[in-house]
SEPA-108700 format. One record per residue (C-alpha): x, y, z. Coordinates in steps of 0.2 Angstrom, whole numbers, padded with zeros to 4 digits, always signed. Example, Ala and Ser with C-alpha at 12.3 -4.5 7.8 and 13.67 -1.06 7.14 Angstrom:
<atoms>
+0062-0022+0039/+0068-0005+0036/
</atoms>
This chain:
<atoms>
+0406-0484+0422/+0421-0476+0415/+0416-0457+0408/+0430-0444+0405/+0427-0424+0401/+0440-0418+0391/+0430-0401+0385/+0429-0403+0366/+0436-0416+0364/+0424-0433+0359/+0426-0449+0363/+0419-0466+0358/+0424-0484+0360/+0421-0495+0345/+0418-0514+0350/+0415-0529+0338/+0400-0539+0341/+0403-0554+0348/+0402-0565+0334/+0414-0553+0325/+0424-0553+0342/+0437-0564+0337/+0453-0555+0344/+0443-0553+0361/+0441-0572+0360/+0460-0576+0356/+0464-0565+0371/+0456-0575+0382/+0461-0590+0375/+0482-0584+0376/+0477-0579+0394/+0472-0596+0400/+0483-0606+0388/+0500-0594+0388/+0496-0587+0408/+0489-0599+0414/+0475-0589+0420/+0459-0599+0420/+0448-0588+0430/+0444-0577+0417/+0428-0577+0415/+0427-0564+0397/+0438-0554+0387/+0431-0537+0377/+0440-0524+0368/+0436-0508+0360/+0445-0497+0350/+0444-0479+0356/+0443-0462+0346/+0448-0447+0354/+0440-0432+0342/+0443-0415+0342/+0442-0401+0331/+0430-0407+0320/+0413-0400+0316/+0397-0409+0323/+0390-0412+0310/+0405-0423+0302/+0407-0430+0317/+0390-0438+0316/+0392-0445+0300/+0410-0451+0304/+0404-0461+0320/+0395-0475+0308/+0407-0472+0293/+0424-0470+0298/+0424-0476+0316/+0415-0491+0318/+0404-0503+0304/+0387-0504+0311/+0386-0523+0303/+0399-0529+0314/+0403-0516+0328/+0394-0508+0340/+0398-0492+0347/+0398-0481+0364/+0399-0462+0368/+0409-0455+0380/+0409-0471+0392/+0408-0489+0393/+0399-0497+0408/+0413-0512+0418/+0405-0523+0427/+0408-0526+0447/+0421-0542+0442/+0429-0533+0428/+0445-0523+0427/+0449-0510+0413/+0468-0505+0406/+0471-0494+0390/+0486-0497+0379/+0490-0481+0367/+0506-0478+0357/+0521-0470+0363/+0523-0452+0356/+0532-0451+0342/+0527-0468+0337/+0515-0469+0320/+0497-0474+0324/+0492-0478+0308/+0476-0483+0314/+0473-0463+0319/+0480-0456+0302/+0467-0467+0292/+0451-0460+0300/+0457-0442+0298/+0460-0448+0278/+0441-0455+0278/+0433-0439+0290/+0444-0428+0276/+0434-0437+0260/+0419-0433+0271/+0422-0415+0270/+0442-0410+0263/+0442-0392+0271/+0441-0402+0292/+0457-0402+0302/+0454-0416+0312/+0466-0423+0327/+0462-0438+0331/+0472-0451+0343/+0465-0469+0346/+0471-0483+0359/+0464-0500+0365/+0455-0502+0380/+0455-0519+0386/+0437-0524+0399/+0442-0540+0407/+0428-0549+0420/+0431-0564+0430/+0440-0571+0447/+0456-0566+0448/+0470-0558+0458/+0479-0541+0455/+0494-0550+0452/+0485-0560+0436/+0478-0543+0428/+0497-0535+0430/+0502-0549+0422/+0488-0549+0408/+0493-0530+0406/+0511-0534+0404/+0506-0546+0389/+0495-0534+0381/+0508-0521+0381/+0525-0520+0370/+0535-0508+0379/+0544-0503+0364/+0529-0495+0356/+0516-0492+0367/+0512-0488+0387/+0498-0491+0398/+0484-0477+0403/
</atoms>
């Protein structure tokens, strides 16, 4: 179980459900046709919202609205439980890089109420299960990750 405190600030981790899934599925389809690594057993990954300065009671609203669609994702507070065989890495942008992903949920929290000042940061956490060495997951991290832009957690 991965849990963070970071004082006001809020995080949640958006996943699509599995039949929505499919960039989790083509993950672990690249992994065992690109690298060769056929000992992964499943691939999941979640978007995650860091919040802060936001009113609780927009927050609430925006956790269904703006962060994830209740349809096609499902969505965790604070923490995601990893399983005994999985491994967890986060990729976020560099600074100074745009996330444009970020920038469109303070957008939508502002047409929820115009006067909140939201900062919000997001990265991609990766949860990946199976029987494999460390060597594999440093080399699954290195795929997931494009220097230029972005760096590991």
């Amino acid at each position: 179980m991965i849990k963070f405190t970071m004082g006001n600030v809020k995080r949640v981790y958006v996943e699509k459900k599995a039949p929505f899934a499919v960039k989790a599925r083509e993950l672990k389809e690249e992994i065992s046709s690109y690298l060769g690594i056929t000992t992964v057993k499943d691939v999941r990954v979640f978007i995650r919202y860091d919040v802060e300065n936001l009113s609780e009671e927009i927050f609430e609203q925006a956790l269904y609205g703006v962060f994830s669609e209740p349809p096609v994702d499902i969505l965790y507070r604070e923490q995601i439980t990893v399983p005994a065989d999985g491994k967890v890495f986060g990729v976020e942008y560099l600074p100074g890089q745009f996330d444009q992903r970020a920038d469109s949920a303070v957008q939508c929290v502002k047409f929820l109420k115009e006067d909140e000042e939201p900062v919000i940061k997001t990265a991609v956490a990766y949860l990946i299960t199976g029987d494999f060495s460390q060597e594999e997951f440093d080399r699954i991290k290195a795929y997931c990750i494009n220097p230029v832009e972005a760096e590991k957690e």
